[in-house]
N, C-alpha and C positions, 0 to 999 in steps of 0.2 A: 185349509180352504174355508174362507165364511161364505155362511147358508145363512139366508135372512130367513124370519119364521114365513113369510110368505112364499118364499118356493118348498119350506118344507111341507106346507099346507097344500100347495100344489102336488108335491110328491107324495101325498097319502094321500092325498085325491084321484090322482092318474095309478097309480098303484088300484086300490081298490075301484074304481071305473073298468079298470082293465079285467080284475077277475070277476069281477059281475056279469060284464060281456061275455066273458068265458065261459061262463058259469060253474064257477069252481067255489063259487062260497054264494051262503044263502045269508044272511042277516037276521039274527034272531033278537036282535036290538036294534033302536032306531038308527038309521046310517049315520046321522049328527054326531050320537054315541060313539059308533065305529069308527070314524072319522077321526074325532077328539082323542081317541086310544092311539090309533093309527101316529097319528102328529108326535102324541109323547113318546112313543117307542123310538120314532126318529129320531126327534129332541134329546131323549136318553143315548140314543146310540152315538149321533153326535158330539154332544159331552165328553162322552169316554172316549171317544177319539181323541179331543181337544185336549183333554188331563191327559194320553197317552202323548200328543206332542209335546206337552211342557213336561213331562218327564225325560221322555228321548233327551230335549235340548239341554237339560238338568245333565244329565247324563254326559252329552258332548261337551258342555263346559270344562265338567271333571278331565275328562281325557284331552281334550285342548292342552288344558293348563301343566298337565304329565307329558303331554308330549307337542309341543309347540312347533318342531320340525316339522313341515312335509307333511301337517294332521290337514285335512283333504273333507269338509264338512259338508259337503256336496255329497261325496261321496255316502260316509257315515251313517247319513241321518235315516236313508232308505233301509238301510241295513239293520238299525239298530229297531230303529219301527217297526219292519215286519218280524225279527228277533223277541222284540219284547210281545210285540202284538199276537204274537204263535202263543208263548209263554202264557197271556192272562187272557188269552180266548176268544180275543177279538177279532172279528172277520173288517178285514178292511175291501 
């Protein structure tokens, strides 16, 4: 799925709004800061999703092209995602 940078900027915004209200986190850096951190850890997490799809699909080529019968990529691809995604620690 594409995320343009402006809803990720929204989602570390409504993310931290949220627990401020809570008040579960106090800022000991200016929010701008917090904010700007917030955005790249999405941005990064995003990413590694993104490299985790084109691997997966890397992957289903491979096995496509071995088994061309009845191979079902619909199927597959959830499979292989959350398979690999367990494997290198990624929370989807």
């Amino acid at each position: 799925m594409k995320i343009s940078d402006k809803l990720m900027q929204k989602m570390a915004q409504a993310i931290l709004r949220g627990l401020k209200e809570q008040k579960i986190i106090t800022f000991k850096e200016k929010e701008d800061v917090v904010l700007a951190r917030a955005e790249a850890i999405i941005r990064a997490d995003y990413q590694r999703e993104a490299a985790l799809d084109v691997e997966v699909n890397r992957m289903m080529d491979d096995l496509e092209r071995q088994n061309s019968e009845g191979f079902q990529r619909y199927k597959m691809f959830p499979m292989l995602k959350k398979r690999l995604a367990k494997e290198k620690g990624i929370i989807l």
